[in-house]
C-alpha positions as CSV (number, residue, x, y, z in Angstrom):
1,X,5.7,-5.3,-4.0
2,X,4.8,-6.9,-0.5
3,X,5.7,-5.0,2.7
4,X,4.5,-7.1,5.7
5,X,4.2,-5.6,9.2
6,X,5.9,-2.2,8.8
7,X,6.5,-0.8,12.2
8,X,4.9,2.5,11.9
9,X,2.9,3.9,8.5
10,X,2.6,7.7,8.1
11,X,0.0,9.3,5.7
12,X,0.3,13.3,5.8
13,X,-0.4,14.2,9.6
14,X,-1.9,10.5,10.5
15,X,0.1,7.9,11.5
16,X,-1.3,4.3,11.4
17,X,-0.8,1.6,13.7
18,X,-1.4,-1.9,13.3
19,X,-1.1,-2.4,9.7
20,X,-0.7,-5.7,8.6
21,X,0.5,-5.2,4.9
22,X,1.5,-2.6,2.6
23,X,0.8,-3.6,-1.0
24,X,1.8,-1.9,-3.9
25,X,0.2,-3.0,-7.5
26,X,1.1,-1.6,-10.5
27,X,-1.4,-2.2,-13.7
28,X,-0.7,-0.8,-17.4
29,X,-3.7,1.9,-18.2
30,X,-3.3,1.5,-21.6
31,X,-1.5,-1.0,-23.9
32,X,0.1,-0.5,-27.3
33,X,0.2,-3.6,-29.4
34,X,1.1,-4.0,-32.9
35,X,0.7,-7.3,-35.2
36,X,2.7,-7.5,-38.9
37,X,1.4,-9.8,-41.3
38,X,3.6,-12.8,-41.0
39,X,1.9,-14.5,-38.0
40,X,-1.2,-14.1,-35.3
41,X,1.1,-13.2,-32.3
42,X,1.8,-9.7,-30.9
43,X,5.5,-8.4,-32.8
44,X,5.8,-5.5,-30.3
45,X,3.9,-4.1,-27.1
46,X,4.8,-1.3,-25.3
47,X,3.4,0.2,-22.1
48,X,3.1,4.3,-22.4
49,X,0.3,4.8,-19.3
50,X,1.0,2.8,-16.4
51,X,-0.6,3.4,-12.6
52,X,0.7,2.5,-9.5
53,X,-1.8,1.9,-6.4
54,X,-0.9,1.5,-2.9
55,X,-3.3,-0.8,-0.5
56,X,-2.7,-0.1,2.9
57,X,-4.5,-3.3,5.1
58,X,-4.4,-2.2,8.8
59,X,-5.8,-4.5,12.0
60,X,-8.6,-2.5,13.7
61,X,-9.4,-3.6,17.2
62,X,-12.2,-0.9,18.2
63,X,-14.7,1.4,16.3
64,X,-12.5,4.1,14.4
65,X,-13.6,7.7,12.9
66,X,-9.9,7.9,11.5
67,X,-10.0,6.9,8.3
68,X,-8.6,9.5,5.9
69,X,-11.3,11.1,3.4
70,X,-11.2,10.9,0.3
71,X,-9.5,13.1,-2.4
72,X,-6.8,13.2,0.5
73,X,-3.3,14.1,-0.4
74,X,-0.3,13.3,1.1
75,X,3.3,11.4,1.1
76,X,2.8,7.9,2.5
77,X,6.1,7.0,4.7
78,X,7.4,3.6,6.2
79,X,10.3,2.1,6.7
80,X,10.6,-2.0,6.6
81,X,13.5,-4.9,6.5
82,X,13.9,-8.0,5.4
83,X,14.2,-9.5,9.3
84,X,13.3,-7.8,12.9
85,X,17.6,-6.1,12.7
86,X,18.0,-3.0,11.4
87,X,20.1,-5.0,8.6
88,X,18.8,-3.8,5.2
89,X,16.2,-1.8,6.8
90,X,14.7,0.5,3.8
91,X,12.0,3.3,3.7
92,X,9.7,3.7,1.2
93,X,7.8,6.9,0.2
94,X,4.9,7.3,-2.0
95,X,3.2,10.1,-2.9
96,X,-0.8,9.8,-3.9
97,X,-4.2,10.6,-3.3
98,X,-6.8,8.3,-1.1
99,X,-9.5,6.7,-3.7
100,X,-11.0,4.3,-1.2
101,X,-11.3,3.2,2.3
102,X,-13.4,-0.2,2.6
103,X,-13.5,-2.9,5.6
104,X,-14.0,-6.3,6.2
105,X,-15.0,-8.1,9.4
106,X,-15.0,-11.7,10.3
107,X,-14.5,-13.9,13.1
108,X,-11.1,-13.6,15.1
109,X,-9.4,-17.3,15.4
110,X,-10.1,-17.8,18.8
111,X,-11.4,-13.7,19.7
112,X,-8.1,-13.1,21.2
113,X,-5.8,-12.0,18.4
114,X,-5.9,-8.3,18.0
115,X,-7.5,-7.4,21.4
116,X,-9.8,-4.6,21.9
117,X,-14.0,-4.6,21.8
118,X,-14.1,-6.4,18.5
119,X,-12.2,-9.2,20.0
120,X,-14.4,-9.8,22.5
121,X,-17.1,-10.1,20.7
122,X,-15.2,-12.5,18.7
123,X,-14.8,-10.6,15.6
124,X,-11.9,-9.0,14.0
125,X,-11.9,-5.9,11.4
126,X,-9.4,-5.2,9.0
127,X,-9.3,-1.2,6.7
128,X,-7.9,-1.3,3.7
129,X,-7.2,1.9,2.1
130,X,-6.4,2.5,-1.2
131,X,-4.1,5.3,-2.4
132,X,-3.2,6.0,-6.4
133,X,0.5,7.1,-6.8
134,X,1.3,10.3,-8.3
135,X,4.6,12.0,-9.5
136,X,5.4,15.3,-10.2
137,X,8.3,14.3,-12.7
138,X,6.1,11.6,-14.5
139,X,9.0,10.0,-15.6
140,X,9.9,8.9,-12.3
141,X,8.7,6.1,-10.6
142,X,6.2,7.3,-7.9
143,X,7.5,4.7,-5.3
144,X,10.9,5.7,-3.8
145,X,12.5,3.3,-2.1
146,X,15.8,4.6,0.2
147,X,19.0,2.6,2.6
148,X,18.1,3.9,5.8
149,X,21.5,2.9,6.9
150,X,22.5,5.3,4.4
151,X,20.9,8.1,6.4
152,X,22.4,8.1,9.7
């Protein structure tokens, strides 16, 4: 899943401003395959272990001691739509654990984009901070998406 630009991204106590995308991955952590004698192609696979990360890519426009440390736990919560109305607006809530916090800088097309002391110097910095997904029913699907027009 692709959320771009949600307006306002929560993780515990922080809130996060500027992010540019919310991705959400989900990989297979271990694969069952089974082959029968009638052919070299897979008869039947089935995925038992599955995991579910959450990158959060946030625009930083001046040095920043915020980041969240790692190990940290918390429900991550945004809401997002499909357009700028508040037509099919939906929030989406993940619960998970901060694994890494990395950044990238390069130069800002133009230096005037995000603003700030990295702008003028022509630069632009981006945070992308990676969450794994956990559930406490592991049946469940860790990512909850909800109508928020349902919750007025």
């Amino acid at each position: 899943m692709l959320f771009l630009q949600p307006k306002e991204v929560t993780f515990a106590s922080q809130t996060w401003v500027d992010v540019s995308a919310v991705v959400v991955d989900r990989a297979a952590s271990r694969v069952v395959r089974e082959w029968d004698d009638t052919g070299p192609f897979v008869r039947f696979a089935d995925v038992p272990e599955r995991m579910v990360t959450v990158r959060v890519v946030q625009n930083i426009t001046r040095g920043d001691l915020s980041a969240p440390a790692l190990g940290s736990e918390g429900l991550l919560s945004f809401t997002t739509a499909p357009t700028a109305a508040d037509a099919g607006r939906k929030r989406c809530t993940v619960n998970g654990i901060v694994t890494g916090v990395t950044y990238d800088l390069g130069r800002a097309g133009g230096g005037t984009r995000f603003g700030g002391a990295l702008s003028a110097m022509g630069m632009s910095a981006t945070r992308t901070i990676t969450i794994v997904a956990t559930s406490v029913n592991t049946q469940l699907d860790p990512v909850v998406l909800t109508d928020v027009n349902n919750l007025k």
